[in-house]
C-alpha positions as CSV (number, residue, x, y, z in Angstrom):
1,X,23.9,31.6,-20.7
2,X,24.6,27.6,-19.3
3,X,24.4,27.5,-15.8
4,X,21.7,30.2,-14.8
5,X,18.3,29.9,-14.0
6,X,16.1,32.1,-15.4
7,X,13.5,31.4,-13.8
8,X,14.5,33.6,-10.4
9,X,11.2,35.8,-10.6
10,X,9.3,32.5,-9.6
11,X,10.9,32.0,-6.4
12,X,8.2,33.2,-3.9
13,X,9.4,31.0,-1.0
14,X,12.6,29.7,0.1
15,X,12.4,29.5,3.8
16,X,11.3,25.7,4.8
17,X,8.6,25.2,6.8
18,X,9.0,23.3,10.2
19,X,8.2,20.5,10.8
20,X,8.0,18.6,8.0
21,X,6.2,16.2,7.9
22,X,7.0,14.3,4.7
23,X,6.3,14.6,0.9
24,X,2.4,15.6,1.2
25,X,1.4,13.5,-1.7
26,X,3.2,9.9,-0.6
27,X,1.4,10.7,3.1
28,X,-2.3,10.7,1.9
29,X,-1.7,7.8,-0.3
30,X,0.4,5.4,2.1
31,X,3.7,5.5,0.0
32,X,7.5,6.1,0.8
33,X,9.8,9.0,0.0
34,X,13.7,8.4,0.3
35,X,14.8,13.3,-0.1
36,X,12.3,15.9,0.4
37,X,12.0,18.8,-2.2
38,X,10.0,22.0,-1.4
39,X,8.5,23.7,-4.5
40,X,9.6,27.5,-4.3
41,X,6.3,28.7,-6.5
42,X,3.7,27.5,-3.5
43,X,5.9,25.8,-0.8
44,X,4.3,21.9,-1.9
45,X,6.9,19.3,-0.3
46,X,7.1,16.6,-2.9
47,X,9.6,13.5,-2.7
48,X,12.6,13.4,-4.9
49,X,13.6,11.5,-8.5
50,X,15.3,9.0,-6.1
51,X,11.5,8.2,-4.3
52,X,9.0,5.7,-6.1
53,X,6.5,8.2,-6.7
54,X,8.9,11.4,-7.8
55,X,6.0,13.8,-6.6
56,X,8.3,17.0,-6.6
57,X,8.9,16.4,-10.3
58,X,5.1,15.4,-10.6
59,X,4.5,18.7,-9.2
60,X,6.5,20.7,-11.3
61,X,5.1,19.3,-13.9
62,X,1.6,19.6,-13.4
63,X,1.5,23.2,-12.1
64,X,4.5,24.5,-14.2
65,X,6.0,25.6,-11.0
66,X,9.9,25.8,-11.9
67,X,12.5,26.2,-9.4
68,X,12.3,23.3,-6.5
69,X,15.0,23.7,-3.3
70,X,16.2,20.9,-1.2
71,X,14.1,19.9,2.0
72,X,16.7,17.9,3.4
73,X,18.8,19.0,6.8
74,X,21.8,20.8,6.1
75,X,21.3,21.7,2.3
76,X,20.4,24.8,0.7
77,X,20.8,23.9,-2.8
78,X,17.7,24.6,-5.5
79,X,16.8,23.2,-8.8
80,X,15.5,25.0,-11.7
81,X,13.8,21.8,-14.1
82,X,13.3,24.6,-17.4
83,X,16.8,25.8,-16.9
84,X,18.1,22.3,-15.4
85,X,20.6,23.8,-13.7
86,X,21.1,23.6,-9.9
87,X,22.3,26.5,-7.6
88,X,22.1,28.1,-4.4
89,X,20.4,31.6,-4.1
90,X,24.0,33.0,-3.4
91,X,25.3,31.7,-6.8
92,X,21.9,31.9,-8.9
93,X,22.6,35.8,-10.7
C-alpha cells in the first residue's frame, strides 16, 4: 500500500534523548549540521539531507537502520527511507 511504512517492527526507540548535543558524527569531525534526525533502530543523532555531511542518511545507509524521526523542537514526525514515506507514530498503521 503507498503511504505506509513497513518497516514499524524496527522502531526500538522513539523517545529523544536530552540534551542533545548535536549530530554525533559532524561533532567529532568539526563540521556543521543545519536539523537533527535520531535513528529509531539505535538512537544515533545524525544531521539531515539539508546539512553538508547528511550523516542521518549516511547512517541509514550504512547500518540498514530504516525509520529516522525528527530531533528538532516541536516535531514528532519520522521517516521511513525503504518505504519513503514520512508519518507520525499516530498515523503510521
Amino acid at each position: 500500500m503507498p503511504g505506509q511504512c513497513t518497516h514499524l517492527d524496527q522502531i526500538t526507540i522513539t523517545d529523544l534523548p536530552e540534551p542533545i548535543a548535536g549530530c554525533e558524527d559532524c561533532l567529532r569531525m568539526g563540521g556543521r549540521w543545519l536539523h537533527l534526525r535520531m535513528c529509531t533502530s539505535c538512537g544515533h543523532i545524525g544531521c539531515c539531507d539539508s546539512s553538508p555531511n547528511r550523516h542521518a542518511t549516511a547512517h541509514a545507509n550504512e547500518t540498514g537502520h530504516p525509520v529516522i524521526r525528527s530531533a528538532e523542537p516541536r516535531e514528532d514526525w519520522f521517516w521511513c527511507y525503504p518505504d519513503e514515506v514520512a508519518f507520525t507514530v499516530g498515523s503510521a498503521a
